[in-house]
Structure formats: C-alpha cells, structure tokens
C-alpha positions as CSV (number, residue, x, y, z in Angstrom):
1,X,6.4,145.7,-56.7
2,X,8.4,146.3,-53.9
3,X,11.1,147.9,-55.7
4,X,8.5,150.0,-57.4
5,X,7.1,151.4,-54.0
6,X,10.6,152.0,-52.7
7,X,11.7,153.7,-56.4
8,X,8.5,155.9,-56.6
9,X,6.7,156.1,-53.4
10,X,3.8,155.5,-54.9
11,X,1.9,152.2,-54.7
12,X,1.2,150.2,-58.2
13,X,-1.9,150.5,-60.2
14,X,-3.4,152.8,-57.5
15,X,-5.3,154.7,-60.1
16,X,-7.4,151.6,-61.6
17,X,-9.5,148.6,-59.4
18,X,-7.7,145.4,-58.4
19,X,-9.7,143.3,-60.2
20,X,-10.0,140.7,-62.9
21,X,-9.5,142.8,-65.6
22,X,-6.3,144.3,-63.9
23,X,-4.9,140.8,-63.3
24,X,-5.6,139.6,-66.9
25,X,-3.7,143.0,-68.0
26,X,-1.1,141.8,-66.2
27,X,-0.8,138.4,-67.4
28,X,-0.4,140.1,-70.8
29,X,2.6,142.4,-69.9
30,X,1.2,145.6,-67.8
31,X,3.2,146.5,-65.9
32,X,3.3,149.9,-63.2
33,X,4.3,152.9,-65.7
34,X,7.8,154.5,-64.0
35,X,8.9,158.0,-64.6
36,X,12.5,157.2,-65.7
37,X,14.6,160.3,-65.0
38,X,13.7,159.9,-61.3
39,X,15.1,155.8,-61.0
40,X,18.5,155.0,-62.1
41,X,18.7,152.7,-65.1
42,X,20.0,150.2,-63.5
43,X,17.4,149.7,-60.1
44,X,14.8,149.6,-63.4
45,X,16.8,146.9,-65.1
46,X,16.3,144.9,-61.6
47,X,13.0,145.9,-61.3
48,X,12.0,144.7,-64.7
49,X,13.7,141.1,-64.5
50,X,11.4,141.3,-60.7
51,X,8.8,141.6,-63.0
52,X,9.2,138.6,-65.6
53,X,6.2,136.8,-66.5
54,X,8.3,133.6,-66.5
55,X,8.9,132.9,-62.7
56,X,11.8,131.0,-63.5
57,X,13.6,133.9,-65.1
58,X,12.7,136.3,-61.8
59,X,16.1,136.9,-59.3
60,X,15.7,134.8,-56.3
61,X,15.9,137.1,-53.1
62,X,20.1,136.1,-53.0
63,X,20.1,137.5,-56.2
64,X,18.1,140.9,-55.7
65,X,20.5,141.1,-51.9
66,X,23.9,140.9,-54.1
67,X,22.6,143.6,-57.1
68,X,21.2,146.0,-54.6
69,X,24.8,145.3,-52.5
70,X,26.5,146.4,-55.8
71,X,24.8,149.4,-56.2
72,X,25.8,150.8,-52.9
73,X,28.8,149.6,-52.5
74,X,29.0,151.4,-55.7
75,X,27.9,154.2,-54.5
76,X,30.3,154.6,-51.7
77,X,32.6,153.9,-53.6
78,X,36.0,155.9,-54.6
79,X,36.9,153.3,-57.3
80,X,37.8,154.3,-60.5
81,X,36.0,151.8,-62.4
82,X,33.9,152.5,-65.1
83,X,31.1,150.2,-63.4
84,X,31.3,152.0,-60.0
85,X,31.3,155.5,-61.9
86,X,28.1,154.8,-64.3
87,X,26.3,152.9,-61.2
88,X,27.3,156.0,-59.2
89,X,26.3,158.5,-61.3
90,X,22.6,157.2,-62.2
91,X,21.6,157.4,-59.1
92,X,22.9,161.1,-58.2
93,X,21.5,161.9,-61.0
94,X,18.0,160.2,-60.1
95,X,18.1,161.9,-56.5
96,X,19.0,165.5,-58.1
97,X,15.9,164.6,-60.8
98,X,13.7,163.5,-57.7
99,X,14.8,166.6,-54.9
100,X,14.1,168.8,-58.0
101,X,11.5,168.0,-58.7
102,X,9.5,167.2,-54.7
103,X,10.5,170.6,-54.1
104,X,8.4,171.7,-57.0
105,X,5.7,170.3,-55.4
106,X,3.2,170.7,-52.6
107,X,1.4,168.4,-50.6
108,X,-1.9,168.3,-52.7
109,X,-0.5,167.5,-55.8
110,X,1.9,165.0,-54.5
111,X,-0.4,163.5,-53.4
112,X,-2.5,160.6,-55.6
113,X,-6.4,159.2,-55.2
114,X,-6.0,156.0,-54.9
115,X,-9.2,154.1,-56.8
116,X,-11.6,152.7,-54.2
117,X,-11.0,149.0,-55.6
118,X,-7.5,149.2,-55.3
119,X,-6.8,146.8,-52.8
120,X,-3.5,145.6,-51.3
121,X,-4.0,142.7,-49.2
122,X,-4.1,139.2,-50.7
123,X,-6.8,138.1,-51.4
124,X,-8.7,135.9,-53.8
125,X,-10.8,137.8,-56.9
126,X,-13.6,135.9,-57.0
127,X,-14.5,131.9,-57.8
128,X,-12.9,132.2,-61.3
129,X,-9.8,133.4,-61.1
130,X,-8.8,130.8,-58.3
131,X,-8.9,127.9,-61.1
132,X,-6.4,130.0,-63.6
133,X,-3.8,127.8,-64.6
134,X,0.0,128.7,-63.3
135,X,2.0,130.2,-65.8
136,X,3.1,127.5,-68.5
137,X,5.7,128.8,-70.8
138,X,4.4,126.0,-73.8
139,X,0.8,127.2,-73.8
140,X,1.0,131.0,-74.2
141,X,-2.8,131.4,-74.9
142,X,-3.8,129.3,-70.9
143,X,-5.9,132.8,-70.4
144,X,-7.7,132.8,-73.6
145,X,-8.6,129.6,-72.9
146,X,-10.1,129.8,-69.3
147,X,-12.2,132.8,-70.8
C-alpha cells in the first residue's frame, strides 16, 4: 500500500470504512482501483506482486530495493537498451499524464473526503476477526468457514 500512496497520493480505500467487510473484500481480491495512465506499467506490475494474496509469492523488501533501483537507474540512464528505453519511457510518460493533468486541477477537487471509518493505524476489528485463520493456500474457502 505503500507504493500505492507514493504512485497516487492518495491513501487506499479512503472512500469506504475500514471495517470487516472491507477486510473480507480484500481477502477475496479488492484491491485500491489505480488510474493507469498516471503510474508506469511497470511500478504497477511491482505493486501488484506487493499485493499477492499468497504471502509467499510477495517480494521481500531486497527484492522491491533492487526493482525500484532498476527503474532509476533506468531512468538516468543513456543506455540504448531496449529495457532502459521502455522503463524510461513509462514513467515520462506517467509524469507528463500526471503534471497534465494536477494542473487541470484546483485544490477542492483534488482534494478527496476520506470516509469517517477509514482508519490507518493498526488496530484489531473487533473479537472476531482476531481468530481468522492465516492465509492457507489448500483451503481456499478458511473465510467462508469462520462466517
């Protein structure tokens, strides 16, 4: 979610309540909705795998330091190589997409109401959702069966 804020500047799920609903969306896929022409593909590509409901598939922090390493030196980069070129390009084109588009707006519409049960400190939901079972890639319907 991280990558998210830092893509959009906007914080995820603001406009719905953090609740158990909300979580239970997200065990079934949800995820934040992201305005594509403004995040080059391949920040969203790393943001998705962020996002895997398997743990074990999700980059470790190493992993996330070396991709986002790539892109820039990408970016600064003079090379020739097709990589460097494509990386290069989706994010200029990104920031054009993004400058473009700020610019376009003022303050009061940039501007979104956060729902008064969105909440981003950590913190427990209540009794029941403590006792959900940890993600086990064998038993697909764990949520059903707490319900």
């Amino acid at each position: 979610m991280i990558l998210y804020f830092v893509a959009t500047e906007k914080q995820p799920f603001a406009n719905c309540a953090h609740d158990e609903l909300l979580a239970l969306s997200i065990c079934e896929g949800t995820r934040p909705e992201i305005n594509e022409p403004e995040v080059p593909d391949c920040y969203i590509n790393l943001m998705k795998k962020c996002w895997n409901s398997n743990p074990d598939n999700r980059p470790n922090t190493i992993e996330i330091e070396k991709v986002i390493r790539s892109f820039y030196n990408s970016y600064c980069s003079t090379s020739t190589q097709q990589e460097c070129i494509k990386i290069k390009m989706q994010f200029e084109e990104a920031e054009k997409y993004r400058i473009k588009h700020k610019n376009n707006r003022t303050d009061k519409n940039n501007q979104l109401t956060t729902h008064p049960q969105a909440i981003y400190t950590s913190r427990i939901l209540n009794p029941f959702t403590k006792d959900l079972p940890k993600y086990n890639d064998n038993n697909t319907e764990c949520l059903d069966c707490e319900i």
